[in-house]
C-alpha positions in Angstrom: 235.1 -162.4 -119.2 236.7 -161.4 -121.9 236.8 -157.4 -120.9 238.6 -158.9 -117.2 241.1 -160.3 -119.9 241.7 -157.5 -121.6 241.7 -155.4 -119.0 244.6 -157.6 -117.0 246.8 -157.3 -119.9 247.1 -154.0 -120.5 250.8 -153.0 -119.7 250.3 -149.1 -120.0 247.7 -149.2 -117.0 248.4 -147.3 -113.9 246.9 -148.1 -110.6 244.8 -144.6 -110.8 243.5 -146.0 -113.7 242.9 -149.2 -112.5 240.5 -148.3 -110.0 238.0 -146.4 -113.1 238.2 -149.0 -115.3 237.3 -152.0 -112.6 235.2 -150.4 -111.3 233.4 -150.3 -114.5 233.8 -153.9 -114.7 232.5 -154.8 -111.5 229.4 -152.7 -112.9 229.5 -154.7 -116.0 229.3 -158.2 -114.3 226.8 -157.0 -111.5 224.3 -156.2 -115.1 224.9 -158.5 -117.5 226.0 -161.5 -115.9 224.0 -164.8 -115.8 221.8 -165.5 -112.8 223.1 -168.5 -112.2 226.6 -167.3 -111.5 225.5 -164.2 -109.6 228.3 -164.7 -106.8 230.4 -164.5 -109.6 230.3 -160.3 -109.2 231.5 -160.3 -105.8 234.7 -161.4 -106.2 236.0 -158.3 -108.4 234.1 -156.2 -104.9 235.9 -158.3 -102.7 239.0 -158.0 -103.9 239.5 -154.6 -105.5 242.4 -153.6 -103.5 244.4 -156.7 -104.4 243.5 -156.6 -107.4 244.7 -152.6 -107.8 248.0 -153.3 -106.2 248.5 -155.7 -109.4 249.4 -152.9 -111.6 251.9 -151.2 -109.4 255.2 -151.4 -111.1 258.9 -151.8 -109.5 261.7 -151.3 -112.3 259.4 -151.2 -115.0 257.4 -154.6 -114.5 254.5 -155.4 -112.4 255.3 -156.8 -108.9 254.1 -160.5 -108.6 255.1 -163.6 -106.3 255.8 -166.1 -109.7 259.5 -166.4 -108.8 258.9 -167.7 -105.2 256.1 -169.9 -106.6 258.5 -170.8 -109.0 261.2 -171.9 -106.3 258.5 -173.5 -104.2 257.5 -176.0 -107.0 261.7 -176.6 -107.2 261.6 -177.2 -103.5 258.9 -180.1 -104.0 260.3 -181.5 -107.0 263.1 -182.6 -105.3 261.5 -183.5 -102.4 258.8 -186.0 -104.6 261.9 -187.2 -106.7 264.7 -187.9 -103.6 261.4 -189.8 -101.8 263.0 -188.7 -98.1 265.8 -186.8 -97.2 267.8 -188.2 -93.8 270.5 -185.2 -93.9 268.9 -181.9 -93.9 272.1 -180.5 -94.8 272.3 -182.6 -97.8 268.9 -181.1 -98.3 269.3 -178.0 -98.2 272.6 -178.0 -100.2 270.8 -179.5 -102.9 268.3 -177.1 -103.0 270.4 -173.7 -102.5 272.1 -175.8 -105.7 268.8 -176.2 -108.1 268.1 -172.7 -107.4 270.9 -171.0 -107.8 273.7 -173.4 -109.4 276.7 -171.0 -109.1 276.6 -170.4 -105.5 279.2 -172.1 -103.6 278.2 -175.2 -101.1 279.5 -175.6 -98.0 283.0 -174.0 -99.3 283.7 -175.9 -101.9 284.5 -174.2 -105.0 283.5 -174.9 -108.5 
């Protein structure tokens, strides 16, 4: 476990590179794993091409989804915490707000 680690944090790793060096790994668990977590293996196999995709880069930093995540988790913050919303504009104001606080609602300026 500790190779997968290391070799997801390597930041100099291209996605031609990628594919050698998990490959390797997949090699690596399918040998010395232990029996009991044999189905353990496959999920490196199964998903290889997700997993290569990872180390594509777009402006110098790897491509991920942790900002929508991010915004998703704001989304049901608010709606745990305001219990029910009856005005879906009120809503959605308030959520165009939390995520970006220096946008302008509904014409009103700051």
């Amino acid at each position: 476990m500790n190779d997968y680690k290391y070799f997801n944090s390597d930041r100099d790793i291209t996605p031609e590179s990628a594919i050698g060096k998990l490959d390797d790994l997949i090699l690596d668990f399918y040998y010395f794993i232990i029996p009991k977590y044999k189905n353990i293996y496959k999920m490196p196999s199964n998903w290889r091409n997700e997993i290569i995709n990872y180390f594509n880069k777009l402006n110098g930093y790897r491509i991920n989804n942790g900002n929508i995540e991010r915004h998703n988790r704001n989304i049901k913050t608010i709606l745990r915490q305001s219990y029910v919303y009856t005005n879906f504009d009120r809503f959605r104001n308030h959520v165009i707000y939390v995520i970006n606080p220096n946008v302008t609602i509904l014409g009103y300026s700051k």
